[in-house]
KELUM-866461 format. One record per residue (C-alpha): residue in one letter; residue number from 1; z, y, x. Coordinates in steps of 0.05 Angstrom, whole numbers, plus 32768, in hexadecimal, padded with zeros to 4 digits. Each point is the difference from the previous one (the first is absolute). Layout:
REM residues N
SITE residu num   up north east
SITE      A NUM    Z     Y    X
...
REM end
This chain:
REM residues 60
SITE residu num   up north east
SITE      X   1 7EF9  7BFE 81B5
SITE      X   2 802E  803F 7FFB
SITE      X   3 7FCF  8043 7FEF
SITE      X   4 8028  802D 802B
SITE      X   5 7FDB  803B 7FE8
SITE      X   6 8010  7FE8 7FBA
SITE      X   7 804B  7FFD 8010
SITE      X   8 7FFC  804E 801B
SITE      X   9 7FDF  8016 7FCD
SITE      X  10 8033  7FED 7FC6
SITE      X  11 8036  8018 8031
SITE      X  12 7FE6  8040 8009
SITE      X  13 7FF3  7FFB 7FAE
SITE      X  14 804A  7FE5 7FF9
SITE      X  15 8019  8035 8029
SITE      X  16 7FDD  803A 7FD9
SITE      X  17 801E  7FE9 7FC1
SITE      X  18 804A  8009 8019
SITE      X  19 7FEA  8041 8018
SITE      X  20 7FE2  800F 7FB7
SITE      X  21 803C  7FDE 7FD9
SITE      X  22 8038  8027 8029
SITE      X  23 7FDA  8045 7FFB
SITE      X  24 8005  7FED 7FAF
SITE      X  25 8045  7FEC 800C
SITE      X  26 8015  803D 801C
SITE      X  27 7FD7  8032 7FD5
SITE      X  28 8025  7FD7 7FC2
SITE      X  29 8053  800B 802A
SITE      X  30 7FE7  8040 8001
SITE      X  31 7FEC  800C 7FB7
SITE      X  32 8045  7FDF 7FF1
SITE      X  33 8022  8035 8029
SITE      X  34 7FDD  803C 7FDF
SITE      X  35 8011  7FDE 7FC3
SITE      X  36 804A  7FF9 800D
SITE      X  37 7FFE  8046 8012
SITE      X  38 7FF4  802C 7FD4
SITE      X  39 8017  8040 7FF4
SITE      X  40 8001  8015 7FB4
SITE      X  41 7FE5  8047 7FF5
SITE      X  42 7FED  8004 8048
SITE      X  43 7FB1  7FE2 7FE6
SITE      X  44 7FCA  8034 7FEC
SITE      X  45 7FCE  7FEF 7FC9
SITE      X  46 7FB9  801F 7FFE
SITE      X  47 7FDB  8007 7FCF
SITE      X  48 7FA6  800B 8000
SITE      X  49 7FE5  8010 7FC0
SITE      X  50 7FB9  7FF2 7FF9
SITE      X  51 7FDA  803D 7FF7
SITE      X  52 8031  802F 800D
SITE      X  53 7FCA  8023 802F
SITE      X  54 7FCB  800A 7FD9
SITE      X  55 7FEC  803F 7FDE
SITE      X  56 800B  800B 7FB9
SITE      X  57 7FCD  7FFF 7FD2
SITE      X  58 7FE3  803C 7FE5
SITE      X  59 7FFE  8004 7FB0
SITE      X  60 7FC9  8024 7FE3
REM end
């Protein structure tokens, strides 16, 4: 006997992973485009030193 619920319930599931796998896909084309476009010296580095808040110590 064919579970109909059964069947519905891996098409919804079936249908949720193409959803998943071409939000990946497109997040990765997109990666690949930011990749292929860089513009040298356009990137700005920062830098956080650990501690660079903190009040000196006082020598006795």
């Amino acid at each position: 006997m064919i579970d109909r619920q059964a069947m519905e319930n891996e098409l919804r599931q079936a249908r949720q992973a193409r959803l998943d796998a071409e939000a990946a896909n497109s997040d990765v084309e997109e990666l690949i485009w930011e990749i292929q476009h860089v513009r040298l010296g356009h990137q700005r580095m920062v830098f956080s030193i650990a501690g660079f808040d903190q009040e000196p110590a006082i020598a006795n």
